[in-house]
N, C-alpha and C positions, 0 to 999 in steps of 0.2 A: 749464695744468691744466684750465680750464673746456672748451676746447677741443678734449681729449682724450674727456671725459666727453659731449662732444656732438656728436662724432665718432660713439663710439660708441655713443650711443643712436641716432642716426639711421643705422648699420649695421646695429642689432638692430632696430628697426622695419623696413629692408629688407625684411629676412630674412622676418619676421613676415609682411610685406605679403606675398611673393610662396611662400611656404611655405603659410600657413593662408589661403586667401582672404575677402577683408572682413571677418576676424577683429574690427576694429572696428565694421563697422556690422553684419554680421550672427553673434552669434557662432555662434549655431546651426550653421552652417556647419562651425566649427572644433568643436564637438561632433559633427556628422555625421562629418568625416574622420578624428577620433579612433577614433571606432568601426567605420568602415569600416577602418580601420588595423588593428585588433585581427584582422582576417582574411588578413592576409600574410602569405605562408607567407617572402615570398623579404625578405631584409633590403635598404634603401638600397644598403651595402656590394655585394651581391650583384648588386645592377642596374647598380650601374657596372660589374665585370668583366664582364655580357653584354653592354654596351655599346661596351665596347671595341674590338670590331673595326671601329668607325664610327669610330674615334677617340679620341682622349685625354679623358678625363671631367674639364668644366670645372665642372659643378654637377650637383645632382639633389636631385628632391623626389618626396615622395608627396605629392599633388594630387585633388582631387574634379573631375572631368570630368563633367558633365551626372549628377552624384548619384552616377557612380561612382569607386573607386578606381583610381587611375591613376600610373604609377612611370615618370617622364619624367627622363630625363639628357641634358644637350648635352653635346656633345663637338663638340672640334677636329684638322683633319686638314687639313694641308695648306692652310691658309687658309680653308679651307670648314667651315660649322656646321652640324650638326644634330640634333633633336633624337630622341630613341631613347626608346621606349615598351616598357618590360620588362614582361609579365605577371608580377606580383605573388605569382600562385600555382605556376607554374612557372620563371620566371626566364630564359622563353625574350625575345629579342628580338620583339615583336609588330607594331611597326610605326618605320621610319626615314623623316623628311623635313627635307629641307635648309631651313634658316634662312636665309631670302634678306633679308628688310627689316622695317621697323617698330624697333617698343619692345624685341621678341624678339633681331634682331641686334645692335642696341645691347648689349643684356644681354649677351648671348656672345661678342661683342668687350673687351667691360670684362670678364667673369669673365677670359678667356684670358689676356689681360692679364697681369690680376694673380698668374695660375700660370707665367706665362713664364719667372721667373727661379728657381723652387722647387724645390729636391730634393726635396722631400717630394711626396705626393698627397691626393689629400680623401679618399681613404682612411683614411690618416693621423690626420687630423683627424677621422675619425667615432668609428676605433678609439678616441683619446684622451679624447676625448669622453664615450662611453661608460664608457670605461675608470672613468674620473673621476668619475663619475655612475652609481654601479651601480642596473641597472633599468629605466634610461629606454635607449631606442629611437632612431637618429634618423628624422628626420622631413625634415629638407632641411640642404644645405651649399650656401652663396653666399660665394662666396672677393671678396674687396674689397683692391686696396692702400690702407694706410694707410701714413704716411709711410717711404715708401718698403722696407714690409714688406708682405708678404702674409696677412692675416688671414681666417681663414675664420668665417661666423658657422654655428651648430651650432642648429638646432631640435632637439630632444629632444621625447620626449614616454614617459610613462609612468602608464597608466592615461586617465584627463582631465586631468592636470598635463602640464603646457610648458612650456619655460622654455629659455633662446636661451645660449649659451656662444660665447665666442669661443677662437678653434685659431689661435697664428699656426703657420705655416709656413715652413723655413729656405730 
């Protein structure tokens, strides 16, 4: 039981970690992407279907890039990763580049992973999510197996409140 419970807090800190950046040391930070957020016209949901023609949407966040808003999806296709930067305000694809090495391919080999055996999609999990949570937003989807299910963690955000939900997926 302890082990579930600390499973999933260090799933929900992932998430946190790589959704709100240095949320812990700086939070300021996750107040600036709050508010930078408040000006998207195009939803999470929405950037993974531009995304899609690079590929199956393994995850996606909105992200502060050098102060600005920025709506990053990896997707996989054919063994190859990359990551897909949606403009925010139109929903168009803005920029695609292959995940070749580091921390980044790591990440996108363990997200794909854990979507490999899923009927579902992080769509899914955003819809539910939301659904569940009238008001709030998301904010980022990191799909993680957990014993031997796939769990997606859910950033939400509404207003300056945040707060992380977990979506398994069948």
């Amino acid at each position: 039981m302890q082990r579930k419970y600390f499973v999933a807090a260090f799933l929900s800190a992932i998430a946190l970690g790589q959704s709100l950046p240095a949320s812990a040391e700086e939070p300021s930070n996750q107040r600036d992407l709050l508010k930078a957020l408040s000006g998207a016209k195009v939803t999470l949901q929405q950037g993974m279907e531009a995304s899609a023609k690079s590929g199956k949407p393994i995850s996606a966040k909105f992200e502060l890039d050098n102060g600005a808003l920025q709506l990053s999806v990896y997707t996989a296709k054919s063994g190859k990763f990359n990551e897909v930067v949606v403009d925010h305000g139109s929903g168009k694809v803005a920029k695609v580049e292959q995940i070749k090495e580091g921390g980044d391919l790591s990440h996108a080999r363990a997200q794909a992973g854990a979507l490999a055996n899923t009927k579902q999609s992080l769509r899914a999990a955003a819809d539910k999510a939301e659904h569940d949570n009238p008001g709030y937003r998301t904010v980022s989807l990191t799909p993680a197996s957990e014993s031997k299910h796939t769990v997606v963690q859910v950033v939400l955000a509404k207003g300056e409140e945040t707060k992380t939900v977990s979506e398994a997926l069948e």
